[in-house]
Structures are given as structure tokens and as C-alpha cells.
C-alpha positions in Angstrom: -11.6 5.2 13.8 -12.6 8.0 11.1 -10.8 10.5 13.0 -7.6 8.4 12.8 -7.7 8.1 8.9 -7.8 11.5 8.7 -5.5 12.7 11.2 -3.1 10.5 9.7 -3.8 12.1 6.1 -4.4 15.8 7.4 -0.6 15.5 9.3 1.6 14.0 6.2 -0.5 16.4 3.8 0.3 19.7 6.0 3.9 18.7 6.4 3.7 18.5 2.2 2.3 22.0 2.3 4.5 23.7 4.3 7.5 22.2 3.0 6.2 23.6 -0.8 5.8 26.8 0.7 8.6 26.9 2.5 11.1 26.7 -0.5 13.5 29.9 -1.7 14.5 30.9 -4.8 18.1 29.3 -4.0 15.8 25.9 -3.6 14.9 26.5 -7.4 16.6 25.8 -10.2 16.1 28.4 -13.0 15.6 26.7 -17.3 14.6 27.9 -19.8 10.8 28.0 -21.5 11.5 25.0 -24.3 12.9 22.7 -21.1 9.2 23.1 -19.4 7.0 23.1 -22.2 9.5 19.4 -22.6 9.2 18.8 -19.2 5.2 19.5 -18.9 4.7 17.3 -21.9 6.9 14.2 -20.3 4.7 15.1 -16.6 1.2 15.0 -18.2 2.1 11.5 -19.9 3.5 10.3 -16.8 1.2 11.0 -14.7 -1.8 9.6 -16.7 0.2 6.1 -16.6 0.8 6.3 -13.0 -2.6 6.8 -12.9 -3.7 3.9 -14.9 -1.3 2.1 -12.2 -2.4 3.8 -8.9 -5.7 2.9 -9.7 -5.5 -0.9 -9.7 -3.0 -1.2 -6.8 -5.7 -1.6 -3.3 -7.9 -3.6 -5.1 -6.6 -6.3 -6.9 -5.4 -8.5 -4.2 -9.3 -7.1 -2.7 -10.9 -8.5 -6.6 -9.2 -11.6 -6.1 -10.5 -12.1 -2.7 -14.3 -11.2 -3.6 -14.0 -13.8 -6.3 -13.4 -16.4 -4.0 -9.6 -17.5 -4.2 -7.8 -18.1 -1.1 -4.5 -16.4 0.0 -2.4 -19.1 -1.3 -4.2 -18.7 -4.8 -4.0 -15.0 -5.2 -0.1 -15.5 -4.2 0.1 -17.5 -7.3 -1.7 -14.9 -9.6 1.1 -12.7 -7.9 3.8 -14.8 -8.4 2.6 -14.9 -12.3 2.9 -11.1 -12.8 6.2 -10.8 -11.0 7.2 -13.8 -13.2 6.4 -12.5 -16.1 7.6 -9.2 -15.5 11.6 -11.3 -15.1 11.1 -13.5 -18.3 9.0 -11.8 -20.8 9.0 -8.1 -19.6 13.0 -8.2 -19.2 13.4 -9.1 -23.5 10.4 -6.8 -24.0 11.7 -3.8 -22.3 15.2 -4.7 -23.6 13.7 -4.3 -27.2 13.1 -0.6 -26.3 16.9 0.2 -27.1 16.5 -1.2 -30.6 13.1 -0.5 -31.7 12.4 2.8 -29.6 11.9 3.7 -26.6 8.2 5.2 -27.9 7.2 2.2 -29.3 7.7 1.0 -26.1 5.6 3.5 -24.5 2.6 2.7 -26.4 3.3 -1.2 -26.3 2.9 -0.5 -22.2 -0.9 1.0 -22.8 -1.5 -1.6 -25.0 -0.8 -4.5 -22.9 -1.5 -2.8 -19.7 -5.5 -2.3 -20.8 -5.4 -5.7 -22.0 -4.9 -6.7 -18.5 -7.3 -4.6 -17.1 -10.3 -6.1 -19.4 -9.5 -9.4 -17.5 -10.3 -8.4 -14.4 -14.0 -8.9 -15.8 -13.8 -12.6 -15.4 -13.8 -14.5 -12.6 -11.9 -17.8 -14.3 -8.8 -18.2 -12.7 -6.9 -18.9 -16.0 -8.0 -15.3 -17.5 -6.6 -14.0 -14.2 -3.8 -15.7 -14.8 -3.4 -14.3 -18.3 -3.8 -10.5 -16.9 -0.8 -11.1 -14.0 1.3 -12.1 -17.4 0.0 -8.9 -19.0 0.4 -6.6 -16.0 3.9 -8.2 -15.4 4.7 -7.2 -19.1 3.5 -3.9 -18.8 5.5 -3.1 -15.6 8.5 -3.9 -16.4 8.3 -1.4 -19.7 6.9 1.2 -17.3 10.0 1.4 -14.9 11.9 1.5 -17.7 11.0 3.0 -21.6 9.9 5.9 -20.2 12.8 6.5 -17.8 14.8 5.6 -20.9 12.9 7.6 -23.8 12.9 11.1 -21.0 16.8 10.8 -20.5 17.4 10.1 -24.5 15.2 12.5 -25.4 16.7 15.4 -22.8 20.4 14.7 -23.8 19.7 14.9 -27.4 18.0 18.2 -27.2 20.6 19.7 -25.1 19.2 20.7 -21.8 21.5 20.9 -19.1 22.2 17.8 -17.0 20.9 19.2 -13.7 17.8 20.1 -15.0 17.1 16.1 -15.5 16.7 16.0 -11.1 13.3 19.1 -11.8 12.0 16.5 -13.6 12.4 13.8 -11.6 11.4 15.3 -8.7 8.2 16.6 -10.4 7.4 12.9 -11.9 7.2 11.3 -8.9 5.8 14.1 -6.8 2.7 14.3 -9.6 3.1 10.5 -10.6 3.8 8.7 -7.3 2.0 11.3 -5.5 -0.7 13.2 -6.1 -1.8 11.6 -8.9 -1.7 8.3 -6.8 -3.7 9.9 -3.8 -6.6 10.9 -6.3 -6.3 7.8 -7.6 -6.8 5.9 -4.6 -9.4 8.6 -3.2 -11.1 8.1 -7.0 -10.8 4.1 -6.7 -12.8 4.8 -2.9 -15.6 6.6 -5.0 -16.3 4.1 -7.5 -16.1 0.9 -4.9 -17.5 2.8 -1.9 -19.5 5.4 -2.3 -21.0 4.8 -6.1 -21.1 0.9 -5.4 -20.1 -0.2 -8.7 -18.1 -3.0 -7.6 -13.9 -3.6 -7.6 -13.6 -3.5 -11.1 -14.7 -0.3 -11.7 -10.9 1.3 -10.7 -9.5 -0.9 -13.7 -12.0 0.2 -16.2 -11.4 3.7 -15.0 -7.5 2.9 -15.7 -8.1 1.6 -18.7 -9.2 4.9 -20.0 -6.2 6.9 -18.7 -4.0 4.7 -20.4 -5.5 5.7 -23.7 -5.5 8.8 -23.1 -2.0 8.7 -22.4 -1.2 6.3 -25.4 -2.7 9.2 -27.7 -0.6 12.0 -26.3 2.5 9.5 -26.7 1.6 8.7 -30.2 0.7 12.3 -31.3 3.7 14.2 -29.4 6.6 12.2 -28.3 9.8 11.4 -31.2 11.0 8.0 -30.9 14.8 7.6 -29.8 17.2 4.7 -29.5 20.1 3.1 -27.9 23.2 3.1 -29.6 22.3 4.1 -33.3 25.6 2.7 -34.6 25.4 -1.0 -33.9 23.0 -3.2 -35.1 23.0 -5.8 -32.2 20.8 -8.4 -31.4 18.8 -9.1 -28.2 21.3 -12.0 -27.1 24.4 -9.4 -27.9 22.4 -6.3 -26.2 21.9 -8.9 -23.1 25.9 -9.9 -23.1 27.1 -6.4 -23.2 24.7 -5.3 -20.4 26.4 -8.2 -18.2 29.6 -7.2 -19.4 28.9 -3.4 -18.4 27.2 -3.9 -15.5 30.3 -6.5 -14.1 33.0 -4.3 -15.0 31.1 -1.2 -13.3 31.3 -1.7 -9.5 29.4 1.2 -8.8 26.6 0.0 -11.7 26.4 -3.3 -10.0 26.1 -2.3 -6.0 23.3 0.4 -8.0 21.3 -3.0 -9.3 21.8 -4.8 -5.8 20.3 -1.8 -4.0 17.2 -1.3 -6.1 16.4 -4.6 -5.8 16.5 -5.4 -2.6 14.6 -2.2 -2.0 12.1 -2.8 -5.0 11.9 -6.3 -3.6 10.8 -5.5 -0.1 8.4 -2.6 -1.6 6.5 -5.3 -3.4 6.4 -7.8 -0.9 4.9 -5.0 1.3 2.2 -4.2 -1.3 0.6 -7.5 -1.0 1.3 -8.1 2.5 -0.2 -4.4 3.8 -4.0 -5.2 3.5 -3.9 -9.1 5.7 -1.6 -7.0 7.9 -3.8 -4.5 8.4 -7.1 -6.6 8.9 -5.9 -10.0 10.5 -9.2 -10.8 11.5 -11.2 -9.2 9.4 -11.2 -5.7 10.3 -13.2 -3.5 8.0 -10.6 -0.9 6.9 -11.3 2.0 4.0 -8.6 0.3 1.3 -9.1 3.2 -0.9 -8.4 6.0 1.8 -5.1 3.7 3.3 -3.8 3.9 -0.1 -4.4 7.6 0.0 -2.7 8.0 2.8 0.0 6.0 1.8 0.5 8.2 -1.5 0.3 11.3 0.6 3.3 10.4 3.0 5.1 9.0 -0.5 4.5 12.7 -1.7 5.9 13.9 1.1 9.4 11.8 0.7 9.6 13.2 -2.9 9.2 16.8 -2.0 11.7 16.4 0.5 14.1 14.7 -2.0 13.6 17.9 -4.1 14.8 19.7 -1.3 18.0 17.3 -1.1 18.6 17.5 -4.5 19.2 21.5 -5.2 21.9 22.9 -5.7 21.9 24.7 -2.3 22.1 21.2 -0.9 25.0 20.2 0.5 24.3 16.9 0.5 25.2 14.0 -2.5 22.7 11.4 -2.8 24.7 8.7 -2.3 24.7 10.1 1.1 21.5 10.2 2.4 19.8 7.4 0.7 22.0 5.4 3.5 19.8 6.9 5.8 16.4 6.5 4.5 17.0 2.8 4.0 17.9 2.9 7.5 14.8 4.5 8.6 12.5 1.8 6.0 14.2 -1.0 7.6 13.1 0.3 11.1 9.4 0.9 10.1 9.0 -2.1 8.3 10.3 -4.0 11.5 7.2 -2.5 13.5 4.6 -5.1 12.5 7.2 -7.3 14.1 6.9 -5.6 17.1 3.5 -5.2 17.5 3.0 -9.3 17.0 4.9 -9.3 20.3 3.8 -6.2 22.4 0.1 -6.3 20.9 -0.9 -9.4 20.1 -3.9 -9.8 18.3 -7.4 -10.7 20.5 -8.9 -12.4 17.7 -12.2 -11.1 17.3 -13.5 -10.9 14.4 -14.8 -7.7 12.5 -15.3 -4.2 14.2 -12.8 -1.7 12.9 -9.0 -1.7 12.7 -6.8 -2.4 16.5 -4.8 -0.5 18.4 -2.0 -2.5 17.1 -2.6 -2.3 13.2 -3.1 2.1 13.9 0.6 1.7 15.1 1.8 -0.4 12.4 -0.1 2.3 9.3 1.8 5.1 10.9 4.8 2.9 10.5 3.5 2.2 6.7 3.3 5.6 6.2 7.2 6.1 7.1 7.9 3.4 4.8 5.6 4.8 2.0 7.6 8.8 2.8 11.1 6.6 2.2 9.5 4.9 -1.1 8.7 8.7 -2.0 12.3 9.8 -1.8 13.9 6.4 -3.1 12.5 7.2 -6.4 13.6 10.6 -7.9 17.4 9.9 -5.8 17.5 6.3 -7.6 17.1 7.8 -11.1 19.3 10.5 -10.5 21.9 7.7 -10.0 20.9 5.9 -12.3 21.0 8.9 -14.7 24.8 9.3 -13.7 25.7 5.8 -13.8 23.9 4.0 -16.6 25.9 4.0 -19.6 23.0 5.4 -22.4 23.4 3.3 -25.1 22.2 0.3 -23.0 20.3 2.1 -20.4 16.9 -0.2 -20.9 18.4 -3.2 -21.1 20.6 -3.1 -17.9 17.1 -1.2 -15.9 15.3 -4.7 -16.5 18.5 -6.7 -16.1 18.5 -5.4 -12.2 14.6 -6.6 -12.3 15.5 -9.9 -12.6 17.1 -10.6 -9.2 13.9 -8.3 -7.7 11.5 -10.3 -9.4 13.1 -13.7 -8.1 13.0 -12.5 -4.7 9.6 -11.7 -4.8 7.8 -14.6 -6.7 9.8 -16.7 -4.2 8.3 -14.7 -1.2 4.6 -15.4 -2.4 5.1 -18.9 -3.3 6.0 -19.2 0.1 3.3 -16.8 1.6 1.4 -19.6 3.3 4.4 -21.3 4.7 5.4 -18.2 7.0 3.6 -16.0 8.9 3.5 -12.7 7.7 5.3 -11.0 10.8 8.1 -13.4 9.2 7.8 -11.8 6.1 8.2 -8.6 7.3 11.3 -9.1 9.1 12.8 -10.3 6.1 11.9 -7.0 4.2 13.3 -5.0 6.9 16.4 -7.1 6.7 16.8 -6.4 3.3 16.4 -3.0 3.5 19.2 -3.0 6.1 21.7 -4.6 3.6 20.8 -1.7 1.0 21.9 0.7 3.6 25.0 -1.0 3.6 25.9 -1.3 0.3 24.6 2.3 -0.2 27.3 3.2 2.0 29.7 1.3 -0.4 28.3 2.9 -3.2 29.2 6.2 -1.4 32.3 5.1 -1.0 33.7 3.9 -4.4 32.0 7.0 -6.0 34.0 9.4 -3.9 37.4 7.3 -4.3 36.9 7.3 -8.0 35.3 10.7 -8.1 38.3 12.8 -10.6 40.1 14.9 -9.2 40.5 18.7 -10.3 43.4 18.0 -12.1 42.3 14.7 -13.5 39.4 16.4 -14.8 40.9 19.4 -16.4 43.0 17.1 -18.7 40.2 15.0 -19.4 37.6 17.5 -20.2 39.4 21.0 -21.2 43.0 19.8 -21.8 46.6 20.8 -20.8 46.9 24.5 -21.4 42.8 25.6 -20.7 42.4 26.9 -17.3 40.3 25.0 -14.7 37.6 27.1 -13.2 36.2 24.7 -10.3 
């Protein structure tokens, strides 16, 4: 089953190639030398914390396991970290738009290598205390440093459609290559040099702070709104009041986190999917391979997002939850038209080969999801609150998820899977809302003239 690992890896990461190569100069958007010297800055930070991420992702429910806790235990250390990310993380991250978003930044390393140095015990309880680290840190990832890069590109002055190159570049380094060396890297240090499953957390440990001392030596430190002195209860009442009052912001919160929600439910459900009965499966190389399609989806979201492009966003994000809805409905399948034999051991089925490709679709949706999400979110979002309403639509995501692993024994995981790719069908919907209300309320050429240039300046569309 070699062969299949790598076929699998070999296609997504040819189709990756070619698309790269196949772009023209119309596909490219032309800045200027201060933007990239910004914009490689914001890309080598980002990248070493996705990689202090990437790193722990296919082994910590595989730590967790070789320590001895059952499934219904390492749901709970789950449930903890998503938990923590809705209470704690939500007024830590919100504190970024008062006290800065690069304090925030470094507060992420801080805790996040905190939470890595527990993974050296065994005790449950110091587990436990990690989840609530990890679930801090998380929740101040997805959000100070979406928060300190659009701040910090506004106030210098770039042009707005630059903020997409970046984007697209983040999460094609971040969420993609960096992740595939990461999990090829974790593979190396499990696998190959033997030195156990917390060697990829100690390894992530160091990125961090490497990271933590470019931050610290290189980043300015930017706000919310400068001109109000608000405190976290008032910041937390005029997010509610923004996002209620915004349709468009609101159906924006609903989407992420039903797609968010069924991402994370599919991170701890992929491995016991994929080894029902104990198949031995390369976790390192899967996550790989995973990363590889995701780098595929956000090259192709560059592609969608040029100015040659015809197409808005809000357009064809209805089809890609479309098409995540679908693949996550293939393990479904599967349980139905291959059942299971129930042997024990040997290497992955028939059936769980079917349901990675499947993964891997998923994984290429993820990969365009991100950069097209905060390029709405970079439109929508009102700046001076911009933090605070990014962990406010965490809250209902990190609901849905702690109630899906406290319930992990209770359903079988085919049931759990539907669900996802029921969710995921709702996004599509209410992206097509989204599309909806944007174009309706979208100014005309005359509206926008007296808005923006006044009566008697001529309106060059």
C-alpha cells in the first residue's frame, strides 16, 4: 500500500506544479518593493507558527492513545482545548484590540510552548492543562495575526487588493507547504529516528521561538480603535451590536463556523476512520498528503482571486462547500458499500483508500476556504473591532465541537460524519445568501460617485 501513499501525494503535488507554472502575467498582481519586503516579513512569521501548529496536529490524538487513555478520554482532553479556546481564548484574543495585536502575537508563543512542555507527562490532569493552553493559543492564532497583518497594511498605505497576494501566499506557505514538511518532519522524528511522539512538539516548541523573536524584534504593535478607551464588557457589546445590525457580518460568522466546525470534527475523527481495526497507516505521510491537496485549493484560490478572474468570492465558495459536503459524505458511503471485515492489523482497506482520496478533496476545499474567508472577512469586518468579532464567531464553532466529542462514544463515527457533511451543506446555502445580499446592497455607480468623489467629479468606472 506504499504505492498508494505516494500516488496519492505524487498526483495532488503535480497538479500544484503545473497550476504554479501555468500562471500569466495577467494572473499576477504587480506592488511595489516596500509591500514585499512587508509581506515576506508577515510570511516568514507565519509560516514558523503554522509550523509550530502543523507539527503537533497527527500525533496528539496518536500521544494520547500511546499513553493509555481511551477514545472517550482523549474526547475529553479535546473537548478541554476547544473549551478553552470559547471561554478564555475568546477574552484573550479580544484583548488584542486594546493592548495590541503584537502583544498578542507573542502571548500565542508563549502559551502555545507552554502546552507543548506538557505533552512530557503522562498525568491526565497536565494533559488537561495543555488542551487549556493549546485552546488559548488557537484562538489568538486565527485571529491577532489576521488582525495585526490587516492593521498594519492599511496603516502603511498599500493598496487593498494587494491584501488577497498575501493571503494567498500565507496559506499556500502556512497551510501548505510548511504543513507538508511538517508532517513529513513529524514522520522523521516518530518513524524513522524513533524518538517517540513527543518529539514533533519539542521540535514546535522551537519554531515558536523562533518566531516569537522575529515578532518581538520586527513587527510595530497596532490597535483597534485608538480613540475609545473601552472595556472588555463594552468591546464585547459593540461586537454583538455590529455583528446583529450587519446581515452580511452575521451569515459571514454562521458560515465559518459551521465550516470550522466540521474541519475540526474531522481532525479528530480522520485517524479511527482510517484504521477501524487497527490498520497500521503512516500518520505522518497522511497528513502530508492532506497538506499537499490543502496546497493545492489555495493555489487554485489565487487563481480565483486575480484580477483577470471573473469570478467574486462569494460566488464560488458556494461551490466548494458543495463539493466538502459531498466528500465528507463518502465515509458514509463506504460503511454501506464496503463494510468493514474486521480483521485486525495488516495495512489500510480498500474502503479506508476510497475514503483518503475523499479526505484529500475535503483537505483541497479547506485550502481554498482559507485565503477566500479572509478576503471577506477583510471586506466585511469593521477594523476597529476586527479581533473581537473573529473570536465572537469561535464561540458557536467551539460549542459545536466540544458537544460532538462529548458525544464521540455515543455515535458511531459514520454518524458523525454525516453531520459534518450536513453542515457543510447549510454553509453552501447561506453562502448563496451571502451572495445575495452583497450584490443587492452592492452601490451602484451613481451611488458610489456621490459617496466617494462627490456631485460635480466625474465617475471613471
Amino acid at each position: 500500500m506504499e504505492f498508494f501513499y505516494y500516488f496519492v501525494f505524487g498526483g495532488f503535488g503535480a497538479i500544484v506544479l503545473a497550476l504554479e507554472l501555468s500562471k500569466t502575467s495577467k494572473d499576477r498582481i504587480n506592488t511595489s518593493s516596500a509591500f514585499n519586503s512587508f509581506k515576506n516579513n508577515y510570511l516568514v512569521v507565519y509560516s514558523l507558527m503554522m509550523a509550530g501548529d502543523w507539527l503537533q496536529g497527527p500525533y496528539v490524538y496518536y500521544l494520547y492513545s500511546v499513553y493509555g487513555f481511551t477514545k472517550g478520554e482523549i474526547g475529553q482532553l479535546f473537548i478541554a482545548g476547544f473549551g478553552s479556546s470559547m471561554l478564555f481564548g475568546t477574552i484573550v484574543g479580544s484583548l488584542a484590540d486594546k493592548q495590541g495585536r503584537k502583544r498578542a502575537s507573542i502571548t500565542y508563543c508563549i502559551t502555545y510552548i507552554l502546552s507543548c512542555i506538557t505533552k512530557h507527562s503522562p498525568q491526565y490532569k497536565v494533559l488537561m492543562v495543555g488542551r487549556v493552553l493549546g485552546g488559548i493559543a488557537t484562538s489568538l492564532l486565527f485571529s491577532a495575526f489576521e488582525s495585526w497583518l490587516v492593521a498594519e497594511h492599511n496603516k502603511r498605505g498599500y493598496d487593498q487588493q494587494w491584501l488577497s497576494v498575501t493571503f494567498s501566499k500565507a496559506i499556500f506557505l502556512g497551510n501548505g507547504l510548511v504543513a507538508i514538511l511538517a508532517g513529513l518532519f513529524g514522520n522523521l522524528l516518530v518513524e524513522t529516528l524513533t524518538l517517540g511522539p513527543v518529539a514533533p512538539f519539542d521540535a514546535a516548541a522551537c519554531f515558536l521561538a523562533v518566531g516569537m523573536a522575529i515578532i518581538m524584534s520586527s513587527w510595530t504593535e497596532n490597535y483597534g480603535d485608538p480613540s475609545e478607551n473601552k472595556d472588555l464588557l463594552t468591546q464585547f457589546k459593540d461586537a454583538a451590536v455590529i455583528i446583529a445590525s450587519d446581515g452580511k457580518i452575521a451569515l459571514l460568522g454562521a458560515i465559518q463556523s459551521l465550516f470550522e466546525g466540521s474541519m475540526y470534527t474531522f481532525v479528530f475523527l480522520w485517524t479511527p476512520a482510517l484504521s477501524p481495526n487497527g490498520e497500521d497507516i503512516p500518520h505522518g505521510f497522511i497528513f502530508a498528503t492532506f497538506m499537499m491537496a490543502s496546497m493545492l485549493g489555495s493555489s487554485t484560490a489565487s487563481r480565483l482571486m486575480t484580477p483577470s478572474s471573473t469570478l467574486r468570492v462569494e460566488s464560488y465558495m458556494q461551490f466548494v462547500f458543495g463539493i466538502a459536503s459531498v466528500a465528507l459524505f463518502i465515509p458514509v458511503l463506504t460503511s454501506f458499500l464496503l463494510p468493514s471485515t474486521g480483521v485486525k492489523g495488516g495495512s489500510i482497506t480498500f474502503s479506508g483508500s476510497v475514503q483518503l482520496i475523499g479526505f484529500c478533496v475535503f483537505e483541497a476545499c479547506v485550502g481554498i476556504f482559507w485565503p477566500s474567508i479572509m478576503k471577506m472577512r477583510s471586506q466585511y469586518i469593521p477594523e476597529e473591532a476586527r479581533s473581537t468579532i473573529m473570536n465572537f464567531f469561535r464561540i458557536p464553532l467551539n460549542i459545536f465541537v466540544c458537544v460532538v466529542l462529548y458525544n464521540v462514544d455515543a455515535f458511531p463515527i459514520m454518524f458523525m460524519f454525516g453531520m459534518c457533511s450536513f453542515f457543510l451543506l447549510v454553509a453552501c446555502i447561506l453562502q448563496k445568501r451571502l451572495m445575495v445580499i452583497s450584490e443587492i446592497q452592492k452601490p451602484k455607480p451613481q451611488e458610489w460617485r456621490e459617496t466617494n468623489l462627490g456631485e460635480d467629479e466625474p465617475f471613471n468606472p
